[in-house]
N, CA, C and O atoms as CSV, one atom per row, in Angstrom:
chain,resi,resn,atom,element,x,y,z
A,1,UNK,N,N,103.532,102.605,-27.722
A,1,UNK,CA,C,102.685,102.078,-26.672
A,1,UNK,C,C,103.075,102.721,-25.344
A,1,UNK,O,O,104.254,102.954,-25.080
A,2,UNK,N,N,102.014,103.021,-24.463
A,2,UNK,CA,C,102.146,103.614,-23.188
A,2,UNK,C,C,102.385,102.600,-22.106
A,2,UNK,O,O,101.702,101.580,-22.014
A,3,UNK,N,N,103.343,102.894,-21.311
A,3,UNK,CA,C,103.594,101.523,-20.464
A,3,UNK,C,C,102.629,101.219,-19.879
A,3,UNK,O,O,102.572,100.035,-19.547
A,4,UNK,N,N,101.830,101.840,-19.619
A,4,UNK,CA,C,100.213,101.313,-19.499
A,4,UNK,C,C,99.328,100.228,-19.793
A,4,UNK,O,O,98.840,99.253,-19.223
A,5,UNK,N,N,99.316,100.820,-20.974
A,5,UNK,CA,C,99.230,99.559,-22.620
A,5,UNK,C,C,100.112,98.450,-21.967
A,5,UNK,O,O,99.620,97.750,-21.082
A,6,UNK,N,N,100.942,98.333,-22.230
A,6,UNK,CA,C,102.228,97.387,-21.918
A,6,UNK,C,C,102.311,96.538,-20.780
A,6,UNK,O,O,102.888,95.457,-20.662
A,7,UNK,N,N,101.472,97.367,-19.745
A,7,UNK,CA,C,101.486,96.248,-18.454
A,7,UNK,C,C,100.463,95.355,-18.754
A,7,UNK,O,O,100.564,94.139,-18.587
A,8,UNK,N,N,98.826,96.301,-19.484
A,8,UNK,CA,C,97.619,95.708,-19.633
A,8,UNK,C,C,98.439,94.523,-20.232
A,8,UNK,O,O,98.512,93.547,-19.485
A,9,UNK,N,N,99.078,94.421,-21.452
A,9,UNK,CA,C,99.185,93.389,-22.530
A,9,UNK,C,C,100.000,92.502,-21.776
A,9,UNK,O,O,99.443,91.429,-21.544
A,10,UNK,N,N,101.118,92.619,-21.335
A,10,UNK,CA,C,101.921,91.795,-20.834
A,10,UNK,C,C,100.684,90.870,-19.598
A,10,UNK,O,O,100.624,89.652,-19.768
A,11,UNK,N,N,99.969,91.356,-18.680
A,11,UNK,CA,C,98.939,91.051,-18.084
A,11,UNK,C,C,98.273,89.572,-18.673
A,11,UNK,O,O,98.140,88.398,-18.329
A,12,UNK,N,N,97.875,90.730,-20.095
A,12,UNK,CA,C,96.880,89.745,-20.762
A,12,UNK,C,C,97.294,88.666,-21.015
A,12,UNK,O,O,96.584,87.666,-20.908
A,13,UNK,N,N,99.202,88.611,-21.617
A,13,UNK,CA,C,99.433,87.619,-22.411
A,13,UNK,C,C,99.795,86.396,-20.666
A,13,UNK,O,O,100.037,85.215,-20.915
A,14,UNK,N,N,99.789,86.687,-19.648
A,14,UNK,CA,C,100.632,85.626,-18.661
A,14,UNK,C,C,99.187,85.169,-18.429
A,14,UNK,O,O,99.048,84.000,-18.068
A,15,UNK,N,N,97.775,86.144,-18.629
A,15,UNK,CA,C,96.560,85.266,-18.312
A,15,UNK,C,C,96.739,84.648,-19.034
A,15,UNK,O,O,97.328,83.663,-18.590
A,16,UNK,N,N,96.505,84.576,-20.448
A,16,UNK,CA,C,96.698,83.686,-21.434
A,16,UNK,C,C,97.179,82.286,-21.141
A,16,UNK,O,O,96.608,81.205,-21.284
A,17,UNK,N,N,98.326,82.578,-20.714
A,17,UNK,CA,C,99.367,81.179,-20.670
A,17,UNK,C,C,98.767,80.674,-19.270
A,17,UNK,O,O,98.762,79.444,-19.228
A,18,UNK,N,N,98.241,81.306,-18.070
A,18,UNK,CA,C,98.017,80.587,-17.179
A,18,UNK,C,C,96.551,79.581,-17.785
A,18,UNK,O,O,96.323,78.376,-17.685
A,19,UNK,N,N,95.772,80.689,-18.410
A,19,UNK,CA,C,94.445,79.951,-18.584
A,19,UNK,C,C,95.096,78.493,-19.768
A,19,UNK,O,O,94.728,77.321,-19.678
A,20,UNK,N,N,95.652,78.797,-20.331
A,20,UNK,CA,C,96.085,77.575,-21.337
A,20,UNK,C,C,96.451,76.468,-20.506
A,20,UNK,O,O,95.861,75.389,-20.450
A,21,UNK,N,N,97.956,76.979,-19.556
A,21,UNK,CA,C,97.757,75.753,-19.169
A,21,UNK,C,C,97.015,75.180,-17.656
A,21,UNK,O,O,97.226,74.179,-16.971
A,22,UNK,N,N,96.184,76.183,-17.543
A,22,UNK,CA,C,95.169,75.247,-16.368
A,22,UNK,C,C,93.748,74.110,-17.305
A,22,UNK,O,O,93.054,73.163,-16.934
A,23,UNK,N,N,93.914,75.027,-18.856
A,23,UNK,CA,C,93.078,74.277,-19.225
A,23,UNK,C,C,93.617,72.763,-19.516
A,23,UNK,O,O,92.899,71.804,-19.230
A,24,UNK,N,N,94.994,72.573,-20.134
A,24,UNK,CA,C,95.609,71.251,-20.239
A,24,UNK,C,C,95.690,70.688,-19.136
A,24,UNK,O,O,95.813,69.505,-19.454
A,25,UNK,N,N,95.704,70.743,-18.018
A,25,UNK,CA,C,95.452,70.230,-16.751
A,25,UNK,C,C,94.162,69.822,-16.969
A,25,UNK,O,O,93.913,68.632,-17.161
A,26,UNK,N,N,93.226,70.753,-16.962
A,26,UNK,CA,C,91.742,70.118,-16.801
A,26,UNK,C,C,91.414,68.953,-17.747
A,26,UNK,O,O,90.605,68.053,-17.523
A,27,UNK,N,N,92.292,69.142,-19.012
A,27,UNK,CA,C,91.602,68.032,-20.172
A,27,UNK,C,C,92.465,66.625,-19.328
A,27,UNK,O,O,91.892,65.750,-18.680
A,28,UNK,N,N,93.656,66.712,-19.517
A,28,UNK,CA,C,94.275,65.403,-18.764
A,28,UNK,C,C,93.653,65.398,-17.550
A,28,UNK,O,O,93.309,64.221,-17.442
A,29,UNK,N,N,93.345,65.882,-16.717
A,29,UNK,CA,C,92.531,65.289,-15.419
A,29,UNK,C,C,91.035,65.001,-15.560
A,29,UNK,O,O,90.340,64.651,-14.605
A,30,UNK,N,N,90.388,65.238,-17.329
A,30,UNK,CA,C,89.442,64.891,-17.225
A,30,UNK,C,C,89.300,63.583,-18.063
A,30,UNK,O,O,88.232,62.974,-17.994
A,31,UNK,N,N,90.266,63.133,-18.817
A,31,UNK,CA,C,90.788,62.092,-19.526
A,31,UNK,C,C,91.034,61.042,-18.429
A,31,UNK,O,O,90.332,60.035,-18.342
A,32,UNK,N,N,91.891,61.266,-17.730
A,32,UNK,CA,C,91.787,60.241,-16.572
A,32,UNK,C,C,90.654,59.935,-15.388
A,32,UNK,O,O,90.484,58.864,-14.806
A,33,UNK,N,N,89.980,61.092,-15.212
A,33,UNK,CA,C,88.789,60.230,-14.783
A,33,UNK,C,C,87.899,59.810,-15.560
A,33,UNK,O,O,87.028,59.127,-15.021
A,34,UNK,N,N,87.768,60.077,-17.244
A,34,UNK,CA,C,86.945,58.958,-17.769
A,34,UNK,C,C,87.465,57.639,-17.866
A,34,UNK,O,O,86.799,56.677,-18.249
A,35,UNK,N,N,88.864,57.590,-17.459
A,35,UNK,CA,C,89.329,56.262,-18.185
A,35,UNK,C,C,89.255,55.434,-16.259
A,35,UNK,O,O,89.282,54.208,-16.158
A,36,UNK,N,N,89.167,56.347,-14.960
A,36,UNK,CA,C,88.712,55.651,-14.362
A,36,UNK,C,C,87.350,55.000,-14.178
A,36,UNK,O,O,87.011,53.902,-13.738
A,37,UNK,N,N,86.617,56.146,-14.712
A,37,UNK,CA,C,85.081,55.759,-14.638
A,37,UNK,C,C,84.816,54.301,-15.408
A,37,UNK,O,O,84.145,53.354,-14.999
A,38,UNK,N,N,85.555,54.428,-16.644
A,38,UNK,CA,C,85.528,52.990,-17.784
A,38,UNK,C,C,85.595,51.671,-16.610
A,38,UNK,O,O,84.826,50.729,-16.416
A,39,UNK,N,N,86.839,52.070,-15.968
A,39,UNK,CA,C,87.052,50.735,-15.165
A,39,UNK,C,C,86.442,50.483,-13.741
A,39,UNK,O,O,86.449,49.409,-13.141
A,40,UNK,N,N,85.736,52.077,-13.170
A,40,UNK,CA,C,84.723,51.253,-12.426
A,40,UNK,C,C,83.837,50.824,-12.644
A,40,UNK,O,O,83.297,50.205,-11.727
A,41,UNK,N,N,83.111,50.892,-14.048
A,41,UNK,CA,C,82.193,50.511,-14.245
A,41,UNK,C,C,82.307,49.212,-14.792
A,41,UNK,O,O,81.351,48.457,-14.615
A,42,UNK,N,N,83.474,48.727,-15.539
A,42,UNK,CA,C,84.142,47.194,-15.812
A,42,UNK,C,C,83.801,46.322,-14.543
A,42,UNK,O,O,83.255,45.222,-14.621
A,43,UNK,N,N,84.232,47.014,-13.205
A,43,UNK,CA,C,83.997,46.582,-12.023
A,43,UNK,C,C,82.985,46.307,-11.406
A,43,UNK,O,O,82.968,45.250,-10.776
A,44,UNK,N,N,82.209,46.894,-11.403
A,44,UNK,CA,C,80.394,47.662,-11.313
A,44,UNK,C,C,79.733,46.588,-11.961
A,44,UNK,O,O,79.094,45.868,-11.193
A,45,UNK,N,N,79.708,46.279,-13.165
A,45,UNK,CA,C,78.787,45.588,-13.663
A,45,UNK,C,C,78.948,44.214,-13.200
A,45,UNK,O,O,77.911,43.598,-12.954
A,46,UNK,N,N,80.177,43.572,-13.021
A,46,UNK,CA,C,79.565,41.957,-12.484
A,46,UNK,C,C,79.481,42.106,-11.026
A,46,UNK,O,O,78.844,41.141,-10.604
A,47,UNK,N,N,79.772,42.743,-10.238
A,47,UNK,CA,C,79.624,42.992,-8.746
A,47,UNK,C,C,78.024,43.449,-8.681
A,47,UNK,O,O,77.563,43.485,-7.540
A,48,UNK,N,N,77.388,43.698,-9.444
A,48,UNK,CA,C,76.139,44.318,-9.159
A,48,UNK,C,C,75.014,43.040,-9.502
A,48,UNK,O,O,73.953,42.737,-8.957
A,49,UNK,N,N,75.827,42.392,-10.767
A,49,UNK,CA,C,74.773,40.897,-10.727
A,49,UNK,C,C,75.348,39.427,-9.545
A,49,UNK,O,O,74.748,38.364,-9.387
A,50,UNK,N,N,76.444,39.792,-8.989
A,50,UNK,CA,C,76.950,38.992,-8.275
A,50,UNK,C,C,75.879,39.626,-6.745
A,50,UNK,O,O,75.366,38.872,-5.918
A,51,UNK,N,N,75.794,40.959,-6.738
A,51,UNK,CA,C,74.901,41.551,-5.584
A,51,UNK,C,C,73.453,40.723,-5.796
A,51,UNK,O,O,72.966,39.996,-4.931
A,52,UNK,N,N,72.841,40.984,-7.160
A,52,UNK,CA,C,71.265,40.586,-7.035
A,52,UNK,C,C,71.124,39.070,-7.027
A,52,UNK,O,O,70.029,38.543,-6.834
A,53,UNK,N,N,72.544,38.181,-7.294
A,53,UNK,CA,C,72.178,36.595,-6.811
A,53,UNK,C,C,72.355,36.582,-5.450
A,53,UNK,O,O,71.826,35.664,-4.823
A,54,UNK,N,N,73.041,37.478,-4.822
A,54,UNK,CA,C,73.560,37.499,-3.229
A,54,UNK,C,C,71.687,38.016,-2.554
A,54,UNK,O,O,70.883,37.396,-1.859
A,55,UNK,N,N,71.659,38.855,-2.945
A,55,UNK,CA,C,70.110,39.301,-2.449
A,55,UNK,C,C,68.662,38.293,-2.265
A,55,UNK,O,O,67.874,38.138,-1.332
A,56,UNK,N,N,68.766,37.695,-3.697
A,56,UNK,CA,C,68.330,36.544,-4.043
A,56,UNK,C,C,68.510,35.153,-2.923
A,56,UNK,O,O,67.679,34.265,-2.729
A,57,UNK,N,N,69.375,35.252,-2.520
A,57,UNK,CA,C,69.870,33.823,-2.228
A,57,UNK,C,C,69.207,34.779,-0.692
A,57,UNK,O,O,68.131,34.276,-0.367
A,58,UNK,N,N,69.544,35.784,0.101
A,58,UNK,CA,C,69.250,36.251,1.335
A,58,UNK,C,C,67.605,36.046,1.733
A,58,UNK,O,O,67.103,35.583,2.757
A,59,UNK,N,N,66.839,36.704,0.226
A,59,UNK,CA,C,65.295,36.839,0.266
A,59,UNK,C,C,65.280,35.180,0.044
A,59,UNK,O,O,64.262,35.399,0.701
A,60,UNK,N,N,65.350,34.119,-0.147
A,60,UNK,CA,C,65.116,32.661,-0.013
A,60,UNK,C,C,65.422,32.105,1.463
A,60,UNK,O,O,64.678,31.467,2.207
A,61,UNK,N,N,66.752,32.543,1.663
A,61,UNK,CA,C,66.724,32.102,2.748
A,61,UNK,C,C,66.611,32.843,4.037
A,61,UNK,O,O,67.094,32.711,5.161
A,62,UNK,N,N,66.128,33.332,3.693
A,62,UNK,CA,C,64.823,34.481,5.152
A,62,UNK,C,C,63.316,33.981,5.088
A,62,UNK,O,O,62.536,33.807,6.025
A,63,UNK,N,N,63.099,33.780,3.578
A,63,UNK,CA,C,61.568,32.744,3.762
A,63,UNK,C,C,61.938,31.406,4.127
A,63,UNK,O,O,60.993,30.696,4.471
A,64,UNK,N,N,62.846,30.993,4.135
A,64,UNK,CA,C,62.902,29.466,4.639
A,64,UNK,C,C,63.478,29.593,5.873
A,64,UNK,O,O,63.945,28.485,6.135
A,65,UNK,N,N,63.718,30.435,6.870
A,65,UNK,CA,C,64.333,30.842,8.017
A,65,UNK,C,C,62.890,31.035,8.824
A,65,UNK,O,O,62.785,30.622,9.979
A,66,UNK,N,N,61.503,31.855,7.967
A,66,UNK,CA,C,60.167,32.025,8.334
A,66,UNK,C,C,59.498,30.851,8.556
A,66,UNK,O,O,58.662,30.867,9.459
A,67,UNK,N,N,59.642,30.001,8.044
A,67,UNK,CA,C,59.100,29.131,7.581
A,67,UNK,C,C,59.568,27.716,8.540
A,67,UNK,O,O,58.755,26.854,8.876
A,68,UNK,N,N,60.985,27.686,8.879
A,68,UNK,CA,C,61.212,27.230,10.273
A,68,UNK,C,C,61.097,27.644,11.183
A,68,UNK,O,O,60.942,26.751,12.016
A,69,UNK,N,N,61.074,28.636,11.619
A,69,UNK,CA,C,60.571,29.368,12.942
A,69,UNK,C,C,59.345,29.055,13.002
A,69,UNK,O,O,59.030,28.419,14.008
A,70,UNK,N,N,58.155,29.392,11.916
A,70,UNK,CA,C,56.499,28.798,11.960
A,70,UNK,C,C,56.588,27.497,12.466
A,70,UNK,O,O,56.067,27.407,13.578
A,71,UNK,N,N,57.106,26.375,12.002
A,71,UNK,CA,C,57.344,25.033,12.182
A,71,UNK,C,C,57.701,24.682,13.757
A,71,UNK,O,O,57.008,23.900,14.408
A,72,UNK,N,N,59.199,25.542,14.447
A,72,UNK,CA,C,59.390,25.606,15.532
A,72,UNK,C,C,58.327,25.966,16.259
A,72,UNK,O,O,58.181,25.330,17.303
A,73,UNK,N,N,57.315,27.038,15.948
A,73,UNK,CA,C,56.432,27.743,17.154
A,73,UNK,C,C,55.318,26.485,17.403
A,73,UNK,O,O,54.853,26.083,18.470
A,74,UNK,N,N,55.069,26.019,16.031
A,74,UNK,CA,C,53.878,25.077,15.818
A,74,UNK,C,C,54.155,23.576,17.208
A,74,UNK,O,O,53.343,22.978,17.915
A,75,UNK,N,N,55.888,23.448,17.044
A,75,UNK,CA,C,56.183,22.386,17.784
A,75,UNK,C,C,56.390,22.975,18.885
A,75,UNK,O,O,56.894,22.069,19.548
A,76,UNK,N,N,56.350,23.855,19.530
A,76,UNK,CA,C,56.843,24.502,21.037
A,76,UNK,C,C,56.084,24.458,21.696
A,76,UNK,O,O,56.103,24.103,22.875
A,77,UNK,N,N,54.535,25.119,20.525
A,77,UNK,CA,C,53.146,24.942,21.150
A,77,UNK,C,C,52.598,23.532,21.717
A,77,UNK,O,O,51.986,23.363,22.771
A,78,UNK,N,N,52.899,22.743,20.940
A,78,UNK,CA,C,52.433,21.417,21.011
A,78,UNK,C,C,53.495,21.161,22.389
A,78,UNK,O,O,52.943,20.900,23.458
A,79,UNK,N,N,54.577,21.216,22.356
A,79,UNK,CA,C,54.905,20.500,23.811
A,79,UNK,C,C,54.493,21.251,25.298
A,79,UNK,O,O,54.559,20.759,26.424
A,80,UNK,N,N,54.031,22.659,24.879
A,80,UNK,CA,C,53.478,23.615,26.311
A,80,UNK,C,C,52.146,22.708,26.203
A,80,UNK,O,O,51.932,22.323,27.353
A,81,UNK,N,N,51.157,22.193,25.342
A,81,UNK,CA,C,50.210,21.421,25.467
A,81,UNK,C,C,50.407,20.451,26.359
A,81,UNK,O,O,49.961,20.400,27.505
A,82,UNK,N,N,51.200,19.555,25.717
A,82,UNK,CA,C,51.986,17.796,26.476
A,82,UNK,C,C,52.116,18.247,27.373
A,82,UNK,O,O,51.368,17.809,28.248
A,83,UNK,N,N,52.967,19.237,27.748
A,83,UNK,CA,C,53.802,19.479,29.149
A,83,UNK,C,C,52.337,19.497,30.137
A,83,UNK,O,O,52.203,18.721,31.083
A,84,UNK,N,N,51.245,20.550,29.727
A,84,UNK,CA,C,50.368,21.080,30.581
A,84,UNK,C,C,49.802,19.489,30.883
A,84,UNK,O,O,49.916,19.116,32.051
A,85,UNK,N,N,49.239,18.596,29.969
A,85,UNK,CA,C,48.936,17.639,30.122
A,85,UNK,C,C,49.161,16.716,30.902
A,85,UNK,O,O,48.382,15.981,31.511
A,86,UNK,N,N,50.771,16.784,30.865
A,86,UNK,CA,C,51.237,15.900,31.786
A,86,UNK,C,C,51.366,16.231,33.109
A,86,UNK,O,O,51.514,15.324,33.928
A,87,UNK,N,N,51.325,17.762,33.574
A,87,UNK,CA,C,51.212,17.969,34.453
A,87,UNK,C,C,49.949,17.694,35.504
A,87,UNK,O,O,49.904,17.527,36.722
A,88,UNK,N,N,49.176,17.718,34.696
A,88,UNK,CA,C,47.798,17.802,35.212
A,88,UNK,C,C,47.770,15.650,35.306
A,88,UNK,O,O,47.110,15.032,36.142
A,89,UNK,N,N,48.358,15.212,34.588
A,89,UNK,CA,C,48.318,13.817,34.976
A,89,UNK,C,C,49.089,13.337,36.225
A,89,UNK,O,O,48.678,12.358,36.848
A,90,UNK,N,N,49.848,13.794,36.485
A,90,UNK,CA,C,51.088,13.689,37.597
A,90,UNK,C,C,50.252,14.090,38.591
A,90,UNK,O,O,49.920,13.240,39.417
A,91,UNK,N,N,49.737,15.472,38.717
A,91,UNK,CA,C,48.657,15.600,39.942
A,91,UNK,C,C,47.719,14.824,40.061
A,91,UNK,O,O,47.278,14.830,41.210
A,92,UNK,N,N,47.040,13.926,39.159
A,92,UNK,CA,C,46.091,13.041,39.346
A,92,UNK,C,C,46.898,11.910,39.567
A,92,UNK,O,O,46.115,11.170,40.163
A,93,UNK,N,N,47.930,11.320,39.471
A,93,UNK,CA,C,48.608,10.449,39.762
A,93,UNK,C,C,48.915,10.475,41.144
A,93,UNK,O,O,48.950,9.453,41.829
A,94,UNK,N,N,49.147,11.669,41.592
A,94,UNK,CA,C,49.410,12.025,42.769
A,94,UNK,C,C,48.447,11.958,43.760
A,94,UNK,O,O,48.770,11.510,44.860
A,95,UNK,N,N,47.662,12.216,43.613
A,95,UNK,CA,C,46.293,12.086,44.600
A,95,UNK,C,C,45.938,10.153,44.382
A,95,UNK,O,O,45.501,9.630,45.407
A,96,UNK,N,N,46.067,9.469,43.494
A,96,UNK,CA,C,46.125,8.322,43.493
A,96,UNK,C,C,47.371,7.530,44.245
A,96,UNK,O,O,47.160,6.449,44.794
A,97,UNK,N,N,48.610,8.107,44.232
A,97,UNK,CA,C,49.074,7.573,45.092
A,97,UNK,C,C,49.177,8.137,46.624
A,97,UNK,O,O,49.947,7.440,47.286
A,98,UNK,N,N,48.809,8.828,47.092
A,98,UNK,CA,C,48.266,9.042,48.136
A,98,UNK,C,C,46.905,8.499,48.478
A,98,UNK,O,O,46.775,7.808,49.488
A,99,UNK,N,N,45.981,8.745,47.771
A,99,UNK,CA,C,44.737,7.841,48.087
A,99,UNK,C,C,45.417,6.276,47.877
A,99,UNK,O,O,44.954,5.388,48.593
A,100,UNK,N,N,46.085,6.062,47.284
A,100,UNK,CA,C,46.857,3.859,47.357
A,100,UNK,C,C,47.350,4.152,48.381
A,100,UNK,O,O,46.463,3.799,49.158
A,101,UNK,N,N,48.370,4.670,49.162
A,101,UNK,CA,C,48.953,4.173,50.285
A,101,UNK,C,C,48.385,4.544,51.457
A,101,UNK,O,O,49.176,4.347,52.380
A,102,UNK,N,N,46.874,5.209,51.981
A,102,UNK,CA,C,46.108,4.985,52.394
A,102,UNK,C,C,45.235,4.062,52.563
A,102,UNK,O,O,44.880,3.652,53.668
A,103,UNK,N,N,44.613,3.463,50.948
A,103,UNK,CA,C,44.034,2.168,51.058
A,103,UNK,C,C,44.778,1.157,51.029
A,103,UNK,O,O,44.295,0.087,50.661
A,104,UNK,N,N,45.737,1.220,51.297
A,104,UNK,CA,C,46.828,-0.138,51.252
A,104,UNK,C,C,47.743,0.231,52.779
A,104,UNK,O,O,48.826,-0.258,53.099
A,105,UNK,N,N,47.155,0.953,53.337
A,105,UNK,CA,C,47.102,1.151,55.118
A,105,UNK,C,C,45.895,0.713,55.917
A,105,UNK,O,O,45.879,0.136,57.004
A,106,UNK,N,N,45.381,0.912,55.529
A,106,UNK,CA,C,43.600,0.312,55.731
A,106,UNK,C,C,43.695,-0.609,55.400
A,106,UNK,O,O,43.412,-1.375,56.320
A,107,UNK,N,N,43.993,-1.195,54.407
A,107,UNK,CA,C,43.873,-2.488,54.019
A,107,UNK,C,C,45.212,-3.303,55.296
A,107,UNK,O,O,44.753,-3.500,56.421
A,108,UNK,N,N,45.847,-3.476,55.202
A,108,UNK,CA,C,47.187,-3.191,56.298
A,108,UNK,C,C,46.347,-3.510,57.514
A,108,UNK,O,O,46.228,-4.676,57.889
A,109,UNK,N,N,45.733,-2.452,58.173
A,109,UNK,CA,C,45.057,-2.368,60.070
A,109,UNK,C,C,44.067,-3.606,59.378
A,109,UNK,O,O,44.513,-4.679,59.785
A,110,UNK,N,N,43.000,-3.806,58.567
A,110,UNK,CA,C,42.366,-4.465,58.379
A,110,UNK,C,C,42.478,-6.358,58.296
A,110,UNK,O,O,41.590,-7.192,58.467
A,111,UNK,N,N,43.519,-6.483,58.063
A,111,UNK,CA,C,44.510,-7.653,57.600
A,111,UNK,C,C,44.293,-7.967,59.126
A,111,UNK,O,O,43.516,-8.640,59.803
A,112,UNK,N,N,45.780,-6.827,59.400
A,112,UNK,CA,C,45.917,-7.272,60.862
A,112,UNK,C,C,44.973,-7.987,62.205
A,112,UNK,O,O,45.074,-8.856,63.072
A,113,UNK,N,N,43.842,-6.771,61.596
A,113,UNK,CA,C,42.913,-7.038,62.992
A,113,UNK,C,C,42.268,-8.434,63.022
A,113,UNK,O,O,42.094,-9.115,64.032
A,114,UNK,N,N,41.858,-8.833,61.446
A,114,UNK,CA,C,41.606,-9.965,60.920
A,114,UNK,C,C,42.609,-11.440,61.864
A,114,UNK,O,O,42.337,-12.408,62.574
A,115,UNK,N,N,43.744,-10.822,61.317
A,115,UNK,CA,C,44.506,-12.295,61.961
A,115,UNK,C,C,44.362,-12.092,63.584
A,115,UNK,O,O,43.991,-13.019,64.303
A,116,UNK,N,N,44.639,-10.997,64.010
A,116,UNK,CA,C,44.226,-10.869,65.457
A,116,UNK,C,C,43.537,-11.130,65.939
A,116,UNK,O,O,43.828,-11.694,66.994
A,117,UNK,N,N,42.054,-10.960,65.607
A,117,UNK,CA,C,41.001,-11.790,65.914
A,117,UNK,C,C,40.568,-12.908,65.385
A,117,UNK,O,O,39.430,-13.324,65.600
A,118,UNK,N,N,41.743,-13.742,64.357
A,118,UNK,CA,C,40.992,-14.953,64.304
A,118,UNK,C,C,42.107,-15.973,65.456
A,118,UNK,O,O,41.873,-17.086,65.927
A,119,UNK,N,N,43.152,-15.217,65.617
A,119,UNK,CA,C,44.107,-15.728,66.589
A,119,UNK,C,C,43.309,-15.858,67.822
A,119,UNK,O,O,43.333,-16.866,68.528
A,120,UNK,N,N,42.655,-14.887,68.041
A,120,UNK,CA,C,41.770,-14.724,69.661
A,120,UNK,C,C,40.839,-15.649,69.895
A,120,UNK,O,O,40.733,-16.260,70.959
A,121,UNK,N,N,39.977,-15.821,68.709
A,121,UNK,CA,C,38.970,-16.843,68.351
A,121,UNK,C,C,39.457,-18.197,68.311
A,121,UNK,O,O,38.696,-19.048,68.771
A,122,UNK,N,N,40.926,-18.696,67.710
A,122,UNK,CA,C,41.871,-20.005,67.858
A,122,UNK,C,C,41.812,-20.110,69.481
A,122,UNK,O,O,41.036,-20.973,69.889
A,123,UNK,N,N,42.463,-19.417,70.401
A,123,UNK,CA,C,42.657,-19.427,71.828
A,123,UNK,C,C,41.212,-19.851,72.541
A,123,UNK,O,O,41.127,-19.928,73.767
């Protein structure tokens, strides 16, 4: 053999051994991530039905969250009604008691003048 030959082969044989053992690396590193995959998915599966009762329970109570807020608007409305109502009564109340303590001033000078002149009429 020509040392030629001899380097090629010697070459060949350390590829050899590297490719061998990068391949035993690859099988054990691919052995262990199936045996992680096994257990995330052990994991995975009740976390994912524990997710769709969690979802479940969110989509219920977002329609019943809708569904009080409708209720709230329905009653908010109704008291901007009352409120307006009452406002508008208070101003009519208001002009009534101003128009009363006018006629109950008048009535008042009227009284008076009354006894005044029946006092004048006594004399």
């Amino acid at each position: 053999m020509t040392p030629f030959q001899l380097v090629i082969a010697l070459c060949a044989v350390v590829t050899t051994v590297v490719l061998v053992a990068t391949l035993r690396a690859l099988r054990k590193t691919a052995l262990r991530a199936d045996e992680v995959l096994h257990l995330v998915e052990r994991e995975i599966r009740p976390m994912a039905s524990q997710i769709e009762a969690l979802a479940e329970e969110v989509r219920t109570l977002a329609h019943n969250a809708n569904d009080n807020m409708e209720r709230v608007r329905v009653v908010v409305q109704r008291a901007d009604e009352i409120s307006y109502r009452i406002a508008r009564l208070a101003v009519a109340l208001g002009g009534f008691t101003r128009l009363g303590g006018y006629t109950a001033a008048a009535a008042g000078v009227k009284r008076g003048l009354e006894v005044f002149i029946n006092r004048l009429r006594s004399r």
